[in-house]
C-alpha positions as CSV (number, residue, x, y, z in Angstrom):
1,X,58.5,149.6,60.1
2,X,57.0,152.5,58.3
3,X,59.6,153.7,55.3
4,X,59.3,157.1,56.4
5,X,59.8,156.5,60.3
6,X,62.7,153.6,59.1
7,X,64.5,156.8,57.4
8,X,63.8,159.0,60.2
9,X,65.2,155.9,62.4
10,X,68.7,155.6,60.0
11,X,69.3,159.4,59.8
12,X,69.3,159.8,63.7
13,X,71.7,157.0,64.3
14,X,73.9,158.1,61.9
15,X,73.9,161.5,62.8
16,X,73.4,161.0,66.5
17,X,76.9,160.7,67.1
18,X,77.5,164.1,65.6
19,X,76.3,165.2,69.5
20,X,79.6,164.4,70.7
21,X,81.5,166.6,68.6
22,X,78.9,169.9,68.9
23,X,79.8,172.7,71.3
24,X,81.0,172.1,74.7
25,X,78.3,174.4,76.4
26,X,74.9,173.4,77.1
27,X,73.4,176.5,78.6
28,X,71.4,177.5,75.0
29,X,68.0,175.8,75.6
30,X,65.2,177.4,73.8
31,X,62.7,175.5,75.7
32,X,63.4,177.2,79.2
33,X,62.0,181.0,77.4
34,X,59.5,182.5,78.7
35,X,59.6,180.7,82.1
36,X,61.4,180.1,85.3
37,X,62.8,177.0,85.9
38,X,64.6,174.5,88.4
39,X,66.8,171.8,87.8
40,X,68.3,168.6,89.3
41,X,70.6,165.7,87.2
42,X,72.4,163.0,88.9
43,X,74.7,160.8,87.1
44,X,76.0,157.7,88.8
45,X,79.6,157.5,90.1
46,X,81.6,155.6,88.2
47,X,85.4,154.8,87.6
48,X,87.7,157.1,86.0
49,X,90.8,156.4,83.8
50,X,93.7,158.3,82.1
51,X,95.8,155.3,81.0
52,X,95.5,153.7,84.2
53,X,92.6,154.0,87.0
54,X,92.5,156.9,88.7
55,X,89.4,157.0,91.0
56,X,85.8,158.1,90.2
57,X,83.5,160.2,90.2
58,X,79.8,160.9,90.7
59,X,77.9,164.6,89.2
60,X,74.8,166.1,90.9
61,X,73.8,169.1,88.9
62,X,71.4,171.9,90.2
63,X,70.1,174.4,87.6
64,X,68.0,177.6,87.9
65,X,67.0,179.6,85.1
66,X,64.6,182.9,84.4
67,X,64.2,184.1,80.9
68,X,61.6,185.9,79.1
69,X,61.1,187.5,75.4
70,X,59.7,191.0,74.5
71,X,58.8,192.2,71.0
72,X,60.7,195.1,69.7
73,X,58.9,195.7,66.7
74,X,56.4,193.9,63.8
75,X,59.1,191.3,63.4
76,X,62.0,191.3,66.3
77,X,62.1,189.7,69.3
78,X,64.6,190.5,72.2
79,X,65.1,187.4,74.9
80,X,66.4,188.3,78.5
81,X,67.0,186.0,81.4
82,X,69.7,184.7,84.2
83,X,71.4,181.6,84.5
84,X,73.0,179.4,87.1
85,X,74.2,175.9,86.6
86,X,76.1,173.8,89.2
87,X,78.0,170.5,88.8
88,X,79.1,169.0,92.2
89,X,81.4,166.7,91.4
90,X,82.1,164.0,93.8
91,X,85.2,162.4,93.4
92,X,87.5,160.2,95.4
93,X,90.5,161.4,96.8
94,X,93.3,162.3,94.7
95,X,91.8,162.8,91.4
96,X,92.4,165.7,89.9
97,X,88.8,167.4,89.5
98,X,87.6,170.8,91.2
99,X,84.7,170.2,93.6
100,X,82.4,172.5,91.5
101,X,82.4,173.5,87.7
102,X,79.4,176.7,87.5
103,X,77.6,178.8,85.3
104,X,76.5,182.3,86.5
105,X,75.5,184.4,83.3
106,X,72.8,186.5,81.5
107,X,70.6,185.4,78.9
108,X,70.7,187.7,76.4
109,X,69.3,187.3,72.5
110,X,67.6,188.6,69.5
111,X,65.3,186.9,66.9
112,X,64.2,188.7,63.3
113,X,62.0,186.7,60.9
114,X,63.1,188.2,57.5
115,X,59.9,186.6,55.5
116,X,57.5,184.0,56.1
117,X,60.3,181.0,55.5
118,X,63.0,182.4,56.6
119,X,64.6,184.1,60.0
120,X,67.8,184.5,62.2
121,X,68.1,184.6,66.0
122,X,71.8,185.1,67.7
123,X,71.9,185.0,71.8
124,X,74.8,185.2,74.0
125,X,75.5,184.3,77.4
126,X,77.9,186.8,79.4
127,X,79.1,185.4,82.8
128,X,81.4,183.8,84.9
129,X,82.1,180.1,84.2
130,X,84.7,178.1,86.6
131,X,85.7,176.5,90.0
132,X,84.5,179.4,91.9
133,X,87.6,179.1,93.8
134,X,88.7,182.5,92.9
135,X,86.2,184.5,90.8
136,X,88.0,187.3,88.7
137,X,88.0,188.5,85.0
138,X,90.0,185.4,84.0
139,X,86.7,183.4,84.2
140,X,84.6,185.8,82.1
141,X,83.4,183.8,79.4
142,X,80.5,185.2,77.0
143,X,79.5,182.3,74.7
144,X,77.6,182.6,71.5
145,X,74.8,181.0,69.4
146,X,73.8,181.9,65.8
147,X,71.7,180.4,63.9
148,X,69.4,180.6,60.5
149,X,66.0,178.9,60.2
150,X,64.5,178.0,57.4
151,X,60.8,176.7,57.4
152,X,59.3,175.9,53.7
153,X,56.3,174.6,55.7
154,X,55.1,174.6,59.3
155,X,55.7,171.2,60.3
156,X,59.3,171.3,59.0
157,X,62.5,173.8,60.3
158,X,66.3,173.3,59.4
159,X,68.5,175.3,61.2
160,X,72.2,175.8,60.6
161,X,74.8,178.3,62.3
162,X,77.8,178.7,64.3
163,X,78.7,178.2,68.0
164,X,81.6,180.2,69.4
165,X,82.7,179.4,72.8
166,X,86.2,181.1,73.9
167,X,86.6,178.3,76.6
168,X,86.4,175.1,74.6
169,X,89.0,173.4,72.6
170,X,87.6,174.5,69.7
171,X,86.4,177.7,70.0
172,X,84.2,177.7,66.7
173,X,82.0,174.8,65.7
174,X,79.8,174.3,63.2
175,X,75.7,174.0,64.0
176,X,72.9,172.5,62.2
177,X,69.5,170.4,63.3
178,X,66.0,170.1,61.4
179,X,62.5,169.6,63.4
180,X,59.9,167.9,61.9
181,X,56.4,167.0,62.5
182,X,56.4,164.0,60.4
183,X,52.6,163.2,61.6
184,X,50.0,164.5,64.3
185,X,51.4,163.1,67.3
186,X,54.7,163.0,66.2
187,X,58.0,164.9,65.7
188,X,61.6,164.1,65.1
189,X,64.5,166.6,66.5
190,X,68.2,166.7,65.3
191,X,70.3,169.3,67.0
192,X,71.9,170.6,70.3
193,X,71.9,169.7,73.4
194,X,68.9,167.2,72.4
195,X,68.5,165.2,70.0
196,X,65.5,162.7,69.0
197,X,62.1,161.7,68.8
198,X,59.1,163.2,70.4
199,X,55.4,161.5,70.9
200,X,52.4,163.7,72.1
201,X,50.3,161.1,74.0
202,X,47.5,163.6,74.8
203,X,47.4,167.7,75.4
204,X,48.8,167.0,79.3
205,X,51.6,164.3,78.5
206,X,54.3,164.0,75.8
207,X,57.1,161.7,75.9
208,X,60.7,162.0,74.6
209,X,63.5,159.4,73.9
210,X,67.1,160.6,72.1
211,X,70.4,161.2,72.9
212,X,71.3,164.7,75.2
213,X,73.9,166.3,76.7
214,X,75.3,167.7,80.0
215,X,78.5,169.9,80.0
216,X,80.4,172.8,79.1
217,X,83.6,174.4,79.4
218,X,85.2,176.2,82.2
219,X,88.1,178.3,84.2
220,X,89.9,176.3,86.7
221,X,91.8,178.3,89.0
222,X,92.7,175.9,91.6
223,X,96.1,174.3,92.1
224,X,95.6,170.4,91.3
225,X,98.8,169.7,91.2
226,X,100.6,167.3,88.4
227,X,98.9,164.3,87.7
228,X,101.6,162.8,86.0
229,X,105.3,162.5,84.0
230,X,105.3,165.6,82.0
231,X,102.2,167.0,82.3
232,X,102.5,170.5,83.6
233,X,100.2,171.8,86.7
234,X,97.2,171.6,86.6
235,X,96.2,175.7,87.6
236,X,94.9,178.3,85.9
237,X,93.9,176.4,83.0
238,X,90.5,175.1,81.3
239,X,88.3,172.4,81.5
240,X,85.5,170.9,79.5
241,X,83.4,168.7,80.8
242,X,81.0,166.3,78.7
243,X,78.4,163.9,79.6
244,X,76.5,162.3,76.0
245,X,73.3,160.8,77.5
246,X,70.6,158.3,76.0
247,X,67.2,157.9,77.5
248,X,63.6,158.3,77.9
249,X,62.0,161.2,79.5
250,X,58.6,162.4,79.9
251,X,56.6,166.2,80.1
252,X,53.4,166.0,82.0
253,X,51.4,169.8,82.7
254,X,50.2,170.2,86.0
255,X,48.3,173.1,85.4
256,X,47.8,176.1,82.9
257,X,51.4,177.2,83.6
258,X,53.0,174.6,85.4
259,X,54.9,171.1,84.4
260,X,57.4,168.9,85.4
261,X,60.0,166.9,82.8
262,X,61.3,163.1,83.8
263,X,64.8,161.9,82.4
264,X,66.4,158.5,82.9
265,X,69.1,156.6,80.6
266,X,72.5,155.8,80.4
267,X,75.5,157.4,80.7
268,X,77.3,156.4,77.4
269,X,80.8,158.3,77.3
270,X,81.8,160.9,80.0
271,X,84.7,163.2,79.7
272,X,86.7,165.5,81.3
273,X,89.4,167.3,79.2
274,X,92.4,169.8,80.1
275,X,92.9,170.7,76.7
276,X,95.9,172.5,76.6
277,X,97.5,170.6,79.4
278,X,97.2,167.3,77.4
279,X,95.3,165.4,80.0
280,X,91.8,163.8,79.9
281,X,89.9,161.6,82.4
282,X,87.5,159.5,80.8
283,X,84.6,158.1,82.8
284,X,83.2,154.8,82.4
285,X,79.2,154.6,81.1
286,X,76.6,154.5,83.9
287,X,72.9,155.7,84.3
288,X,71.7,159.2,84.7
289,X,68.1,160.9,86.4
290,X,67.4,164.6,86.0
291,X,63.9,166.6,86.9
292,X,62.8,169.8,85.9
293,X,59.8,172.3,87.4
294,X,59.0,174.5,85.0
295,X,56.5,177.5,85.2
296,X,55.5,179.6,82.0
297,X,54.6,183.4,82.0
């Protein structure tokens, strides 16, 4: 193996598992700006435990997503854009999941490059995140992203910040990730909600493989009752909700503003958390599929 690829290699597997512990939100995707998007992820049903089986579970996500960016002067940028993601969870009777956990929120963010190495962008997404089962200001949520870039050339960008998310277990977490273009047809990612390696094949088709993520943190408002000695009810409360992911995917253009991305992998640790009640459900691994249509303006 090449030495640099073999480091490249070594520094993503050691760090890979990093993904696990980064914010519990995965609605920051610079990728979907400037476009309009649609969404669909399936993740196989599979058994879920919390000391002892308790049933299982299958997710079916649907996303939608319209964002665009406007300069405001010589060197701002203002981003601007609408939301929705839904997970339909389908799980056997008696475990105690909500039947939905959505996303409805703004897109809302500003990027300043301060010189030609160096620039900051900060975006925020103001919304309701929960069950759905009763929508009120309880499920207001308005998660943050800030982060500093630093490019001493143009094939190479570290970028370290902060993720605050009011929802999650830990509100504040640390965030950092590097992209490089280690050769023409090549480039190596390391951040959040994707990390890994990316191969241009020709100017219509590039091809992925790396670890992502599926997830986020929410207000659950339904009764679902006690699920066991001495844990208290399971109402008006919070849940995150992780899936880590590892796979190949694929973008091909279908026109001057169209493409479509491919995803398929496993499934390799799947989570669902009620923090302050002391409770998790952890899901065994399976295999995952999501598709994206994608239109740029």
């Amino acid at each position: 193996m090449h030495p640099r690829l073999f480091t490249l290699v070594s520094c993503f597997l050691a760090l890979a598992g990093t993904l696990a512990a980064q914010p519990a939100s995965s609605t920051f995707r610079a990728s979907l700006l400037e476009s309009v998007a649609l969404g669909y992820s399936y993740s196989s049903r599979e058994d879920l435990t919390s000391g002892s089986l308790v049933g299982d579970v299958a997710v079916q996500r649907f996303d939608f997503s319209l964002s665009g960016r406007r300069p405001w002067n010589d060197t701002v940028t203002l981003a601007y854009g609408f939301a929705y993601a839904g997970n339909e969870l389908q799980h056997s009777a008696g475990v105690p999941l909500p039947e939905n956990l959505i996303e409805l929120s703004l897109n809302l963010g500003v990027t300043q490059k301060l010189s030609a190495k160096w620039s900051w962008s900060a975006f925020v997404r103001p919304g309701f995140y929960g069950d759905f089962e009763e929508v009120d200001g309880d499920s207001f949520n308005a998660p943050l992203l800030a982060l500093a870039q630093y490019a001493p050339r143009r094939e190479l960008v570290w970028m370290f910040g902060l993720s605050a998310n009011p929802f999650a277990d830990h509100p504040v977490m640390p965030v950092a990730g590097v992209r490089w273009q280690f050769a023409p047809e090549w480039t190596f990612n390391l951040g959040f909600p994707q990390a890994g390696f990316v191969y241009r094949a020709n100017p219509k088709l590039t091809m992925r493989a790396g670890v992502s993520f599926q997830g986020g943190s929410f207000r659950i408002t339904s009764n679902l009752g006690v699920p066991a000695p001495g844990i208290d009810r399971l109402a008006n409360t919070y849940l995150d909700y992780r899936e880590v992911r590892v796979g190949l995917g694929a973008d091909a253009k279908l026109g001057e503003k169209w493409s479509l991305a491919l995803d398929a992998g496993a499934v390799t640790d799947r989570k669902f958390d009620y923090f302050d009640r002391n409770y998790t459900l952890n899901g065994d691994a399976g295999w995952y599929g999501t598709l994206f249509l994608r239109t740029s303006f």
